[in-house]
Each structure stands twice: as C-alpha cells, then as structure tokens.
N, C-alpha and C positions, 0 to 999 in steps of 0.2 A: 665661968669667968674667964679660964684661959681660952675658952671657945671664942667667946666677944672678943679677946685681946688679939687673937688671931686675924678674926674677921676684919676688925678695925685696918691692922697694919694691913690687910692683904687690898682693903679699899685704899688704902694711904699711897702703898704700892702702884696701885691701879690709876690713882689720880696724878701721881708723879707726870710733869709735864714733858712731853718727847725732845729730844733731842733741838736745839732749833736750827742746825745747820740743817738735820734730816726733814725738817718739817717742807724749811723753805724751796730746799731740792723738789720733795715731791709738790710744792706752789707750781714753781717754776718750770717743771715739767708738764703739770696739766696747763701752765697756760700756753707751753710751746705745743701742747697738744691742740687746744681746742680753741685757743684766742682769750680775748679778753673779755666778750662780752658773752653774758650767759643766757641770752635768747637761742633758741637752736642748736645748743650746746653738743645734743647727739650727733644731728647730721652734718654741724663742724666737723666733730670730732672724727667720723665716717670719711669726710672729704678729706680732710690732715691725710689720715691712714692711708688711704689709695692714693694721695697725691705724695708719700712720704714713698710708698713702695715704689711708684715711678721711676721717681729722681734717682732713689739705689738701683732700681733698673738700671737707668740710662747711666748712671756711672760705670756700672757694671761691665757696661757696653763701651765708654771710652776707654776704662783700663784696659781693653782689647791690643790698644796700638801700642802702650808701654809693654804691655805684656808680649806679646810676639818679639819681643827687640832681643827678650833673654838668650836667643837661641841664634843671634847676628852680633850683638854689639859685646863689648868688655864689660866684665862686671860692677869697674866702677861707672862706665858710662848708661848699664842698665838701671843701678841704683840712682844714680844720679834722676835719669829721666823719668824712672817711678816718681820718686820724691817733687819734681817738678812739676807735674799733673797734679799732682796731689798738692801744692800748696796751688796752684795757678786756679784749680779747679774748688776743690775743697773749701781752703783758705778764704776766696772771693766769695762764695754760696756764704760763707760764717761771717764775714765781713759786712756784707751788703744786710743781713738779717740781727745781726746781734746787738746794732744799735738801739733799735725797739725794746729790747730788754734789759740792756745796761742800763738806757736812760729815759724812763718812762716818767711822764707828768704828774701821774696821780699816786705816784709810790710816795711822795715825800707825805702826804697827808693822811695814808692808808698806815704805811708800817714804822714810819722812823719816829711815831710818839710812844710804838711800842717797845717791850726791852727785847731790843734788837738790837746787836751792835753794827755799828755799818761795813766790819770786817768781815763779822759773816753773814753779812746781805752780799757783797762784794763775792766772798768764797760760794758761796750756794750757786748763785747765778755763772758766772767761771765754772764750773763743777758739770750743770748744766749745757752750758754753751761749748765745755770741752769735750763730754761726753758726744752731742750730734754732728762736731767737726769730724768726732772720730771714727761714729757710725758713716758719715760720706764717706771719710779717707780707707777706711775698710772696703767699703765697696767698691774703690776706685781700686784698689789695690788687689782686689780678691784672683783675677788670674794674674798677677805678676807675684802673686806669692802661690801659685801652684807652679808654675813656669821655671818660677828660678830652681825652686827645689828638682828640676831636670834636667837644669842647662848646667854642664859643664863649664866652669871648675867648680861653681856650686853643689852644696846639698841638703839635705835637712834642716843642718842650721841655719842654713836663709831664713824659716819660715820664721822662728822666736826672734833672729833679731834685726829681721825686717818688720817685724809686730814691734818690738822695742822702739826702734830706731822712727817709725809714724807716729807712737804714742808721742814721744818727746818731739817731733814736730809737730802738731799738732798744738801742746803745750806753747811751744812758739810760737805760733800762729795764732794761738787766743792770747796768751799774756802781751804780744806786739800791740795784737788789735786793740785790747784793752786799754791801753797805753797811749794808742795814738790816740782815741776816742779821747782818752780823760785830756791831755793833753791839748784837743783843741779845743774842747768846754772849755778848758780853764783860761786858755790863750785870748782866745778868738771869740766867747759866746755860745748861745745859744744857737743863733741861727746861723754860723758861720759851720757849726757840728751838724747839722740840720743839712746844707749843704756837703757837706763831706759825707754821709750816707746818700744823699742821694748821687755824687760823682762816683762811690763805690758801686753801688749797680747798677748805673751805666756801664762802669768798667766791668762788671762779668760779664755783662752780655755780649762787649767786643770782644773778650778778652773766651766767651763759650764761643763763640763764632770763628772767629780766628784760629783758636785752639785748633777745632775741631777740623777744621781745611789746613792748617800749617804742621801739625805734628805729623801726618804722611808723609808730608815732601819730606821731611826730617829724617825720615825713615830712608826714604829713596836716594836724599842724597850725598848719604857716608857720613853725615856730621860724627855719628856715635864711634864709626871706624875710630876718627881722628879724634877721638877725648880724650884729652891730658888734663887730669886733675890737678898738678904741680903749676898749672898756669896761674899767674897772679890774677888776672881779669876774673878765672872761673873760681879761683879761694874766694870769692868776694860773696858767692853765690850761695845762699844757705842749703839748695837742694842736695850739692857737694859736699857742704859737711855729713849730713847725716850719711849720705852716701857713703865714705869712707868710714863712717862708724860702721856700716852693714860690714863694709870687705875686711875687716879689721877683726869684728866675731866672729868670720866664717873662716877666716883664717888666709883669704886670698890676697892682703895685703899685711903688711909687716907694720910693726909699729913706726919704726922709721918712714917709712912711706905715707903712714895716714896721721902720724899727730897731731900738727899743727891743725889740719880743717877738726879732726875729733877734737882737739880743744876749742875751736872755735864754736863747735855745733854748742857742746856741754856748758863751756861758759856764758854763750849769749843765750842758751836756753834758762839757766839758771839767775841771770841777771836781768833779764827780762821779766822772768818769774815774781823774783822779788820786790822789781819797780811797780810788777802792776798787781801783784795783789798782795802785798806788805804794806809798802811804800805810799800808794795812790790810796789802797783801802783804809788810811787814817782819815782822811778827808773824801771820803765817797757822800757821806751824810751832807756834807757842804754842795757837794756836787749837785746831789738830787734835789736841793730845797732852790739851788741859782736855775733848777730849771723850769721851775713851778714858778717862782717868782718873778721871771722875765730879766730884767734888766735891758741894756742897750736901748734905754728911751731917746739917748742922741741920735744914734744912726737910724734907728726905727720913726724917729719925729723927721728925718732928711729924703727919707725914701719918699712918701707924698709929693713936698716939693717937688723931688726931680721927676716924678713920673708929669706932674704937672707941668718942667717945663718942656718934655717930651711931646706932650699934647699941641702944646703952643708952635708945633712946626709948621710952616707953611702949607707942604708938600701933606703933612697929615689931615690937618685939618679940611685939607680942600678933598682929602679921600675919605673922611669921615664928615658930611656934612650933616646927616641927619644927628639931634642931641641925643635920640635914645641911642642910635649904634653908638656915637661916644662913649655912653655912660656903659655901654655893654663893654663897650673895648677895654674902658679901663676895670671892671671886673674881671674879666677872664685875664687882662695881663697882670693883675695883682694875686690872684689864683696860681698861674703857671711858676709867679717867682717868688711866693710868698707863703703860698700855704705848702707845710709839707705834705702832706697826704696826695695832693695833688703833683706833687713834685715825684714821690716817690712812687708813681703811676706810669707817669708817664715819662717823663726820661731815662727810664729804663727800657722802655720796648721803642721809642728811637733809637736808641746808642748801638743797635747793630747794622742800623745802615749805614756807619761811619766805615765796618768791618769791611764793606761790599766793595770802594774803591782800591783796599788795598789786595782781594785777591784776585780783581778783574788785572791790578800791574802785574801780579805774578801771571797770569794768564798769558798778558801782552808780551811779557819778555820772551816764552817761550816759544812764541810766534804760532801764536794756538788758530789765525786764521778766522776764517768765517766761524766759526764757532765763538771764537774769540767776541768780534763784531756782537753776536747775539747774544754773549753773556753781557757783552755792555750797554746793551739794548734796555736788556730787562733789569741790569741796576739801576739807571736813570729812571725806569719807568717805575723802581721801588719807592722812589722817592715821592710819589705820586698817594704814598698812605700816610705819608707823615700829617698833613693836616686830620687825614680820618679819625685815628686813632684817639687826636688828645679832643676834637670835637665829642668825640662819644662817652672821655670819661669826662670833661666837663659837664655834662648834663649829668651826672650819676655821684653825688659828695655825697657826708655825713651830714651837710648842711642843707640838706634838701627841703626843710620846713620853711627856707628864706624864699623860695620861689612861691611863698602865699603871699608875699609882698607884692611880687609881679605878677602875681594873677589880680590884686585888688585896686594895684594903681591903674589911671584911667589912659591904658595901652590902646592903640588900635588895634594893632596887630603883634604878633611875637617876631616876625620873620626882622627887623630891626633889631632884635634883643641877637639872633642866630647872628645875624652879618656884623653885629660887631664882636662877635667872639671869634666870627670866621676871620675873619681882616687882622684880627689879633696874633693866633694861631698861625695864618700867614707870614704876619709880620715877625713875629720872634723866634718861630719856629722851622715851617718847611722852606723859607726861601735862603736861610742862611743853612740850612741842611744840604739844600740843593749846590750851592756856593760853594761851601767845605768839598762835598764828596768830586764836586766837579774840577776843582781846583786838584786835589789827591788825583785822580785819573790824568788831569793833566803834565801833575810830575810824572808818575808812573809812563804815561805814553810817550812823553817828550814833544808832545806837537799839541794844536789848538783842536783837533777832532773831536773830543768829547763835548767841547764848549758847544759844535754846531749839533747835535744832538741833542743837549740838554734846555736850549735854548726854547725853540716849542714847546718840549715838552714843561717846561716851565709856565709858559702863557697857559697852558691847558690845565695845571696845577686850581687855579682857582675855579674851575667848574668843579673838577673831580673834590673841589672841599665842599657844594653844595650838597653834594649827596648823602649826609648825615640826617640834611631836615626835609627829603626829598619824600619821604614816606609818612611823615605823622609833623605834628608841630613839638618845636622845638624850644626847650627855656631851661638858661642857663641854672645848671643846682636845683635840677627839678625832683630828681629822681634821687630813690636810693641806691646803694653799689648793692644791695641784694637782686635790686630792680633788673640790673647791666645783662644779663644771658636774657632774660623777657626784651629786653629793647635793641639788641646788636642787630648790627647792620647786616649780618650772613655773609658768609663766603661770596656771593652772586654778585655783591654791590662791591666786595674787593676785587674780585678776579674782572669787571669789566673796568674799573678806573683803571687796573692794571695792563689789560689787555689794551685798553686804547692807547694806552702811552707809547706799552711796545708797536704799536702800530705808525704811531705818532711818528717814534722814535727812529724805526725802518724807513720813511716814505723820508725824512731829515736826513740820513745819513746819503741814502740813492738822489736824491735833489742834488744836496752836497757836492758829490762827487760829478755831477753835470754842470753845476756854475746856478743853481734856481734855489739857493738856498735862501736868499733876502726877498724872494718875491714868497715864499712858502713862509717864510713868517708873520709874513705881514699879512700873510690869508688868516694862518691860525690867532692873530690878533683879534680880526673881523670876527671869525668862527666864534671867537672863545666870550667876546662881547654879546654877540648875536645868543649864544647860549645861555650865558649867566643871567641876561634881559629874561628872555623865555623862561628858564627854570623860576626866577624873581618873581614874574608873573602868574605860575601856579603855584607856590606857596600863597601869595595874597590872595588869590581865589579862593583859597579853604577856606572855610568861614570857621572861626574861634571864638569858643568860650572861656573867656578868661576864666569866672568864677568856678571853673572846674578842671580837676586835673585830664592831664590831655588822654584820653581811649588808648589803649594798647590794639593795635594793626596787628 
C-alpha cells in the first residue's frame, strides 16, 4: 500500500506542469531557431545554424577595428567605441529582427486563451530576444575584451566588467526596443509599426555599410586622441555611459569623474526596463489581439482611392496604355507599399545604395583623383540593380497560389503582366533612388558633374529592368520564396547591367568633359528605345502556356 502511495505521488510529481516562463523560453528559442513553419524543419534548422555562425564570424571580424584602438586611444575613449559598435551593430541586427517575434498575428489566437499571463509571454520572449543580442554583442566584443586586458592602464578587470557593463546594454537596447515598438502599435497602428520595421532594416544595412567604411577613418583621424567624456553633446550618448561604468571598475577613473554618465547608464537602464517589461507587459495581451484584429478601416478604406487618383494622371496613363499593364502596375505598387513581407525584402537590400553617395564625398574631398572618378562611376552604375532585385522578389510571395488566377483568365500573353510591374518598380523605386543618391553626390562634390553621369545612365536604367523576364516567362506572385535560389538571375545577368553602366558611365563623363554630352544623350535615348522594342519583341515570341506553370531554365 505505501508502495502504490509512493508510486502515485511520484506520477503526481512527474505530471506537475513545467515551469511556464521556462516552457515558453524554450517555444521561442526553437522558433528563432528554425522559423515558424514546420515543413523542412531539419534543413531550416541546418541553415539557422551555418547562417547563425556566419554573422558571429563576421562580427568577430568588425570587433577587429574597436579592438586595435585599445593600444592608441584612452581608456574611456576605447570603452566608449567598443560600446558604440555594439549598439550601432548589435542593437540594429535585434531591432530590425525582434519585431517578428514581439508582434506576431497568430499568437493572439494560439496562446492568450491559454493560462498564460501576458507578463510572462512578454518576459519569455525579452529573455529570448535578450539572450541573442547578447550572443552578437559577445562576438563583437570578443577581441576588445582580450586587448583591453593588455593595453595599459588596463587589466584583468576589463574583462568581468566590460562583460557587465554589455550585459546591461544590451538590456537597454532590448527594453528601448520593446518600448518603441509597443509604443508605435499603440500610437500609430498596425501598419504604421509595420512600417517602422521595415525603416529599421533599411537602417542596418546603411548604417553595416557605412559602419564598415567610416569607423577606419575614425581610426586614422585622432577623433579617439581627443575624447573628452565630460562634454555635454557626448553625456547624451548612451555608449559613454556604460563606458565610464567600465573605467570606474577598473579603477582608471575616480568616482568624481564617472558619476553622473554611470548614473545616467544605471538609471535609464533600469527605467527603461521597467516601462517595457512591467509597465507595457500589463497590456501586451491588448496589444497582440489589435493585431489580429486590424483596425484602421479609415485610412486603409483612403489608400484605394488615392492610388486610384494616382492612376488618373495624365502623364501615367498615357505611359501605361495597355489595361492588363495597368492592372499589373497597380498590383505590384500595392505589394511594394502594402504588404509587409514584401516590404521587409526588399527595402532592405536597397537601403545601402543610399550608403554609396555618402563615401564616394569622403572620397571627393580628399582629392582621391581618377580613382576617385571610378569609384563614382561604379556607384551610379549600382543603381542600375535596384529595379533587378525587387522584380525577382516580386515573382517569389507566400501568395503564390494567386498566379492560378493569371494563368486562367483569358491573357494573351504574360510579358504585359512583367511591364507593368516593371514601370511600377521603376516608378516608385529606382528613379527616385537614382534622384536621392545623385542629389547626395552632388552636395558632397559641390558641382553639377555627377548629374551628367547619372543622366544616361539613367535612360539605360529601363533596359537593364528587362532582364528579369529575359530568360523564362514571367508572372507576378508566381512563385514561391522556396522557389527564389532555382529561379535567380546569377551573378552573369548582374555584373553585365552593371558592367554597361560603368561603361555607360565612362564614355558620359569623357563626352562631358569635350562639350558632346547633349548629343550622347540623346543617342542613348534612341539606343535605349531601339532596345527595349527588340528585347519586347522576344519575349512575345515565346509562345506561353498559361494553363501551366512556367518550365524552370
């Protein structure tokens, strides 16, 4: 009998439900592991891994430039520039990524009828999300924490409380993040938060670009010499706080000298903490159900109209005369500015051609010469992939099953469906790209030269967009994004758009400089006309089966 009463409790025991903060930790870990969808689950889970070791790589490898500084600059101006990489770098990677997990669609209908509280659905994911900021920040930091423990005045105890002093940024950098995110849900919407992930990475990618070319010169040109922490402009800067908490444990600054930024680190890390996962975590469950639910049927009932009276322009409609390229056009430009999935694609791997004008100025000023000239060659002629890129993931959505629509209705052809996604792409995308970065070169130069370079190369802009459907037939949301490495264009079909621009680009600038620049354009007008007709002309020669999907080439 006491045998049975043992057995019993020890199944009682056994049945005892886990922990549920620890459950949801380990949810949310496998789904940073492996995604959300559980087809192919292994060989996600395989690509996570190798693509997880990468990025630690490659951080590994920018902590390089902080790290050398320990053995030139002042200790608080090396802390300081550790700390700065690491949120610039770090921070933006957790930024640009953590929205997807904060505020997922299908969570309100999966876990909040369960007893979950939505503090710690809120703390699990935080917990989570804190943890892989901290795995980058580690990596970013791993030789500025062998360095410093060498470089004089420092020693040993750099290494515990330069580990301290990232763990609590870190915590700042996810309780911030958390904060702004809930913040602009609650403010702003759904799709106004929707937008703000996707302007966050865009911002990494200028912000890895830039990084990566501006923190040498930084190097090179004494800034770290002249670091005065006691400046009000750099108190402002949270990399400085924690910074003077490093110099403060290791004994290389005095309390009098570091208080004020160490109470500034400690307090806004602790009060940030509180707003976003106390404070915010009472109404987290509100949060996730406003995003399942929609809302903003005003402004979402206003978008239609206005794109319709966009349609109604003169100047457009006379450039879209065929109804299927319309009807194309306005898909692909409801896609670029409406879906996120789509948004979060691709305005990310545009946003570092914005990077390209600003170090072809630092180039300029230093009178870097014909080399100079050639680097601004080949920026111009970068701009020549912005239509490539979002044509290719346009064809490749979650909604790929829609293109059985367009294989069923009575089409003639698809190449109308391509050219109005081309002309869209065009239109909202590479010519105001080309615009911005020409404009930036022309502050940076001070003179009108970059405009007569960009100028051809602009007209030629709309062949080099033909190249997507140049090889197979093309239909909008055909494909799936498993599909996208089977269907990509190859290095061959980029490095020739790009190649001809630079060429483009060269014969513009030497014209130029002889007075035959306005006869050279109005050749590559003729050219670029003469081309687009011809390329036109072999798409429609393919003969297409609608009722099937199209052959992989």
């Amino acid at each position: 009998m006491a045998h049975d009463t043992s057995a019993d409790a020890a199944r009682l025991a056994a049945a005892t439900p886990p922990n549920v903060e620890r459950a949801l930790r380990q949810l949310f870990w496998r789904l940073l592991l492996r995604g959300r969808t559980a087809t192919n689950a292994q060989a996600d889970r395989r690509k996570f891994k190798m693509g997880l070791k990468l990025t630690l790589f490659i951080y590994a490898l920018l902590g390089l430039i902080p790290g050398v500084s320990a053995f030139g600059a002042s200790p608080i101006a090396f802390a300081s520039f550790l700390h700065g990489m690491t949120l610039m770098f770090a921070s933006l990677t957790l930024a640009a990524g953590v929205g997807n997990m904060l505020f997922a669609r299908e969570e309100a209908e999966i876990l909040l009828h369960r007893p979950v509280r939505p503090e710690q659905l809120l703390r699990a994911k935080a917990a989570v999300i804190a943890g892989y900021a901290l795995l980058l920040a580690l990596a970013l930091n791993f030789i500025g924490l062998i360095t410093g423990c060498f470089a004089a005045p420092l020693d040993w105890r750099w290494l515990p409380a330069h580990l301290l002093s990232t763990t609590l940024l870190m915590v700042f950098s996810v309780g911030l993040t958390i904060l702004i995110y809930s913040l602009c849900l609650r403010w702003f919407g759904r799709e106004k938060l929707d937008n703000v992930l996707t302007m966050t990475q865009a911002l990494l990618a200028v912000v890895m670009v830039l990084g990566g070319q501006l923190a040498p010169q930084m190097l090179r040109s004494g800034l770290l010499e002249q670091f005065d922490h006691t400046n009000p402009w750099l108190l402002a800067l949270p990399p400085v706080w924690f910074a003077a908490l490093d110099c403060w444990l290791v004994g290389v600054l005095s309390w009098q000298e570091s208080w004020l930024p160490t109470i500034l680190g400690l307090g806004t890390t602790v009060l940030v903490s509180w707003l976003a996962f106390v404070r915010f975590a009472r109404g987290y469950d509100a949060a996730l159900q406003s995003i399942g639910e929609g809302g903003e049927t005003a402004k979402e009932s206003n978008r239609p109209r206005r794109l319709s009276r966009v349609m109604r322009w003169p100047l457009l409609r006379a450039w879209l005369r065929d109804p299927v390229e319309r009807h194309a056009f306005v898909l692909a430009t409801g896609y670029l500015f409406r879906d996120r999935e789509t948004k979060l694609k691709i305005f990310p791997g545009i946003a570092p051609i914005v990077a390209l004008p600003i170090l072809l100025g630092v180039i300029s000023m230093k009178g870097a010469g014909g080399f100079g000239d050639f680097t601004q060659f080949i920026a111009v002629a970068y701009i020549t992939l912005v239509p490539l890129q979002p044509l290719t993931l346009l064809r490749h959505s979650e909604h790929f099953r829609t293109a059985d629509l367009l294989r069923a209705a009575p089409l003639p052809h698809w190449a109308p469906l391509f050219h109005g996604a081309r002309k869209a792409v065009l239109l909202w995308l590479a010519f105001p790209a080309m615009v911005l970065m020409v404009g930036i070169m022309i502050a940076f130069a001070g003179s009108l030269r970059p405009l007569a370079i960009a100028v051809p190369v602009a007209v030629l802009m709309p062949v080099c967009a033909l190249l997507p459907a140049i090889r197979q037939p093309w239909l909008p949301l055909s494909e799936s994004p498993a599909d996208m490495q089977a269907h990509s264009l190859g290095c061959a079909i980029f490095a020739i758009a790009v190649g001809a621009a630079i060429v483009v680009a060269g014969i513009a600038a030497w014209l130029a400089s002889l007075g035959y620049l306005v006869p050279f354009i109005a050749g590559m007008v003729v050219l670029s006309l003469l081309l687009q007709r011809w390329l036109t002309r072999g798409m429609l020669a393919r003969e297409w089966t609608p009722t099937r999907k199209a052959t992989r080439s």
